[in-house]
N, CA, C and O atoms as a DFTB+ gen file, in Angstrom:
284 C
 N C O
     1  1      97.760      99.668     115.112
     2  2      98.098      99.541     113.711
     3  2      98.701     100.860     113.233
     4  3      98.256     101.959     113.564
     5  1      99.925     100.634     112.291
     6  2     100.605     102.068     111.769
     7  2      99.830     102.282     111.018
     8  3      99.194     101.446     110.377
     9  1      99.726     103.691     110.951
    10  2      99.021     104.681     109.551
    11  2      99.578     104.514     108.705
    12  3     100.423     103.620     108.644
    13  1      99.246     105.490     107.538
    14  2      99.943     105.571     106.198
    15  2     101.669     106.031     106.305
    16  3     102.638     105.463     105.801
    17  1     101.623     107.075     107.023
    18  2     102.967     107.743     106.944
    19  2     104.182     107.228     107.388
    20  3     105.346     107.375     107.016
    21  1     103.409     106.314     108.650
    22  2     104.466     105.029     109.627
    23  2     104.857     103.812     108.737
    24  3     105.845     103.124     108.993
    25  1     103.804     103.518     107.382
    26  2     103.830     102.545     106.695
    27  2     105.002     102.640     105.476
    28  3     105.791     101.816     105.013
    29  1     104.681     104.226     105.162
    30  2     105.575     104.775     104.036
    31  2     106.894     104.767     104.643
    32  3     107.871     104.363     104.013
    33  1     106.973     105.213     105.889
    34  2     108.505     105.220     106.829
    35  2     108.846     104.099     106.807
    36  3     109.874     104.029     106.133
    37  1     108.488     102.952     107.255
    38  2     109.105     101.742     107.027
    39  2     109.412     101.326     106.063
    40  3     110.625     101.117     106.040
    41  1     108.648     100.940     104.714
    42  2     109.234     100.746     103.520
    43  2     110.392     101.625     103.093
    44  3     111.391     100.985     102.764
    45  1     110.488     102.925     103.024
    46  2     111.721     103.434     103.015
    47  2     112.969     103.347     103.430
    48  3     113.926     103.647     102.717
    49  1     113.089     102.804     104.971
    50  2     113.667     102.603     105.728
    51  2     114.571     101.028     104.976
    52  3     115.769     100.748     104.921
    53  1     113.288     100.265     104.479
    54  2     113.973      98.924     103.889
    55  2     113.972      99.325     102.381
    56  3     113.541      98.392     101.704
    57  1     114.311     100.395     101.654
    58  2     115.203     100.479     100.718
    59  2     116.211     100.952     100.884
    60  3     117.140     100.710     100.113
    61  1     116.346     101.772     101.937
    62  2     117.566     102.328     102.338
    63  2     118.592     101.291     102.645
    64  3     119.793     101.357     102.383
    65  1     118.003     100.402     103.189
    66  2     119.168      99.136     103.564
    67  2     120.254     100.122     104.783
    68  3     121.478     100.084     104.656
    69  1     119.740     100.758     105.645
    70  2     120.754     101.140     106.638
    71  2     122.056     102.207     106.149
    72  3     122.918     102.665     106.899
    73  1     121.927     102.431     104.773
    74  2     122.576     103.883     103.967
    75  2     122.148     105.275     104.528
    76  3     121.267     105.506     105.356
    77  1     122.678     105.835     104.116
    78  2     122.305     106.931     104.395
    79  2     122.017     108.197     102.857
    80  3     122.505     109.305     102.636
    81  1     121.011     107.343     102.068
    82  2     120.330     107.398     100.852
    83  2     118.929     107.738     101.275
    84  3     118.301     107.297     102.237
    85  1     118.542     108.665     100.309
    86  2     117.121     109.678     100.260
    87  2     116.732     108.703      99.640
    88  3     117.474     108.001      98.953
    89  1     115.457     108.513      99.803
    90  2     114.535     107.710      99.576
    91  2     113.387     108.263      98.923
    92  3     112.573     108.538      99.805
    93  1     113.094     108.455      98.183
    94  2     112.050     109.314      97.405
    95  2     110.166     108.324      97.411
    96  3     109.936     107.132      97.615
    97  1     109.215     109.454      97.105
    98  2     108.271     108.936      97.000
    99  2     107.737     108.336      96.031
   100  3     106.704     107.678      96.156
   101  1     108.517     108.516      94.683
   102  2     108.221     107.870      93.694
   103  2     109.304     106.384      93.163
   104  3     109.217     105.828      92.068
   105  1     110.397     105.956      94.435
   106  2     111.079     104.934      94.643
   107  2     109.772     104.374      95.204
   108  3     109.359     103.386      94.596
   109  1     108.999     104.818      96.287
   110  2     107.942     103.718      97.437
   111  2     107.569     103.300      96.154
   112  3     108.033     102.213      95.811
   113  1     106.730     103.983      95.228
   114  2     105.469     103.790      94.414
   115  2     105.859     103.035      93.748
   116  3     105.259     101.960      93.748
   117  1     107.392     103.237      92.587
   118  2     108.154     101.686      92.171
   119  2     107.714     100.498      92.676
   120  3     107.172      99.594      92.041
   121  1     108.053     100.544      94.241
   122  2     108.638      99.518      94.865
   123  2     106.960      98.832      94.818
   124  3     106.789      97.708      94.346
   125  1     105.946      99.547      95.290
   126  2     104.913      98.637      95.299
   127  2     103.991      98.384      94.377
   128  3     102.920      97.820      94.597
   129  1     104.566      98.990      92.811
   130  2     104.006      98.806      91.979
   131  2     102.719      99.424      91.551
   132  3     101.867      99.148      90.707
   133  1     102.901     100.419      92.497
   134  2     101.668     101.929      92.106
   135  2     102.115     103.256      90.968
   136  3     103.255     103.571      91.311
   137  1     101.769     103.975      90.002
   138  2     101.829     104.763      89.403
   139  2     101.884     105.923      90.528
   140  3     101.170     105.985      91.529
   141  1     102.994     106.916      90.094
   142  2     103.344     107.741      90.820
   143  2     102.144     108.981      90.822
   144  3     102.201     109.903      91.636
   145  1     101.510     108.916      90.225
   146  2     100.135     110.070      90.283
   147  2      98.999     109.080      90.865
   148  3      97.819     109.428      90.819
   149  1      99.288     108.144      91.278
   150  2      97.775     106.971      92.009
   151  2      98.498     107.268      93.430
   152  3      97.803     107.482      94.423
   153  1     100.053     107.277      93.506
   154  2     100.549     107.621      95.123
   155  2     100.419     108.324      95.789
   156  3     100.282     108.375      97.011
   157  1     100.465     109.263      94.670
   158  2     100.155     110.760      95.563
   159  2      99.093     111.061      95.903
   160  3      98.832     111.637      96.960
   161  1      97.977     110.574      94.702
   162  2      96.233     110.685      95.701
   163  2      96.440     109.797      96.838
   164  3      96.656     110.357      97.912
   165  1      96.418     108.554      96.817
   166  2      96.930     107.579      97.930
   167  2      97.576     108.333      99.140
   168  3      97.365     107.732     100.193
   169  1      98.145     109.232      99.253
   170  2      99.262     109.939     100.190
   171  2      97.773     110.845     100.714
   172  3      97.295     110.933     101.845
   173  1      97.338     111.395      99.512
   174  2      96.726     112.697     100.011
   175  2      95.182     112.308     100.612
   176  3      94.387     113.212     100.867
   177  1      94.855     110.962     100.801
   178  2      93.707     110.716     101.056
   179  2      93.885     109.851     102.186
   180  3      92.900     109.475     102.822
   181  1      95.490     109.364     102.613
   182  2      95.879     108.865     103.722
   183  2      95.402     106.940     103.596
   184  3      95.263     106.089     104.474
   185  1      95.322     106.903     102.682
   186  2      95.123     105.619     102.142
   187  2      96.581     104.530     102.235
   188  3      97.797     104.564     102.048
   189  1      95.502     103.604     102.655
   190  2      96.642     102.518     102.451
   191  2      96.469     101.489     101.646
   192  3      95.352     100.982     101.537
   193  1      97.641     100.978     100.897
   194  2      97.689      99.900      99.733
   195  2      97.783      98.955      99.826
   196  3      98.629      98.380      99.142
   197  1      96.889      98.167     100.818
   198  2      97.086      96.999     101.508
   199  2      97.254      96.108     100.185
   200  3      98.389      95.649     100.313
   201  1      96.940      95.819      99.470
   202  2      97.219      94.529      98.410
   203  2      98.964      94.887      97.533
   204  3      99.808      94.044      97.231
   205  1      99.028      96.415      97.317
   206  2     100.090      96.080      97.331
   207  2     101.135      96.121      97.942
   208  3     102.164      95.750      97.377
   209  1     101.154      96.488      98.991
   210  2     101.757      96.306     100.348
   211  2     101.969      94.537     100.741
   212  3     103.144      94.200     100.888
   213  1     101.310      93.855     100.846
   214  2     100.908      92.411     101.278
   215  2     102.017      91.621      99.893
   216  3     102.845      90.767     100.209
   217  1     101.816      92.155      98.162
   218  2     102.300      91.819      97.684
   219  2     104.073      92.042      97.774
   220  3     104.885      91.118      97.811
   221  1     104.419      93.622      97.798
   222  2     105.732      94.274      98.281
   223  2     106.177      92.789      98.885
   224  3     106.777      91.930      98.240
   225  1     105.689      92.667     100.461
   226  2     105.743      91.889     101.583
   227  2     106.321      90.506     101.235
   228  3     107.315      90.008     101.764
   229  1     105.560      89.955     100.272
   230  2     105.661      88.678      99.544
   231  2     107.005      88.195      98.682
   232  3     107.683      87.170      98.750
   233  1     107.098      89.457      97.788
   234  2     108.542      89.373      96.661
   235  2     109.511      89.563      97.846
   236  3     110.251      88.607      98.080
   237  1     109.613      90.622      98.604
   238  2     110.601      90.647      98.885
   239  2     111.290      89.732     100.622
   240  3     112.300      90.008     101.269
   241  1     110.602      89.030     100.788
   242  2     110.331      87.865     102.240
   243  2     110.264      89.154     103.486
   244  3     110.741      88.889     104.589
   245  1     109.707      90.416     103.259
   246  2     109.688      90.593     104.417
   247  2     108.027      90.430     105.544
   248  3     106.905      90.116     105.146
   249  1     108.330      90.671     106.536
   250  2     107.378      90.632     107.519
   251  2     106.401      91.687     107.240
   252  3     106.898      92.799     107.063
   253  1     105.062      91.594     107.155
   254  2     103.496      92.173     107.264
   255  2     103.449      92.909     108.372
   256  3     103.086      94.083     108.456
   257  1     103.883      92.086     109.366
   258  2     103.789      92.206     111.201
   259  2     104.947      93.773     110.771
   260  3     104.311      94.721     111.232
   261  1     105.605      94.053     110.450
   262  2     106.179      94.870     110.818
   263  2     105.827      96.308     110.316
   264  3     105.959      97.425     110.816
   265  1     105.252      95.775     108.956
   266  2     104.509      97.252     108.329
   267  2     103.532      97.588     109.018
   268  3     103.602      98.688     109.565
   269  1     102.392      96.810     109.202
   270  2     101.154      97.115     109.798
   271  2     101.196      97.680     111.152
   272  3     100.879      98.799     111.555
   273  1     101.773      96.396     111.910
   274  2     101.804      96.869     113.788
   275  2     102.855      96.788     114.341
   276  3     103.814      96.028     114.208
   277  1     102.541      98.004     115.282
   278  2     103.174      98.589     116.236
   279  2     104.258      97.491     117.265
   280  3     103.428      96.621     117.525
   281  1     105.232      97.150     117.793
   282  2     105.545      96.550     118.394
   283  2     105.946      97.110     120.049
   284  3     106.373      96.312     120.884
């Protein structure tokens, strides 16, 4: 299973859409509907946001399987 940082890399990766656009940490926190001072404890405690992660997952049709695990 990916950690936090492998988790944050991937979501970034799918806002980038294959650009070559900085991706910021307070775009992730947008994206999953976390307050940008709840992310950063979240970051700093290595936490993961599984509900809103699962939700992210949901709006936007992508795959769970790909955030979570390793292939």
């Amino acid at each position: 299973m990916h950690d936090f940082k492998a988790i944050i890399f991937i979501v970034k990766e799918y806002l980038a859409d294959g650009k070559k656009v900085k991706i910021l940490d307070k775009d992730v926190a947008d994206t999953l509907e976390i307050s940008q001072t709840n992310f950063a404890t979240i970051k700093r405690r290595n936490s993961i946001p599984y509900e809103n992660i699962l939700r992210f997952c949901k709006r936007e049709g992508f795959s769970y399987s790909k955030i979570f695990f390793k292939n």
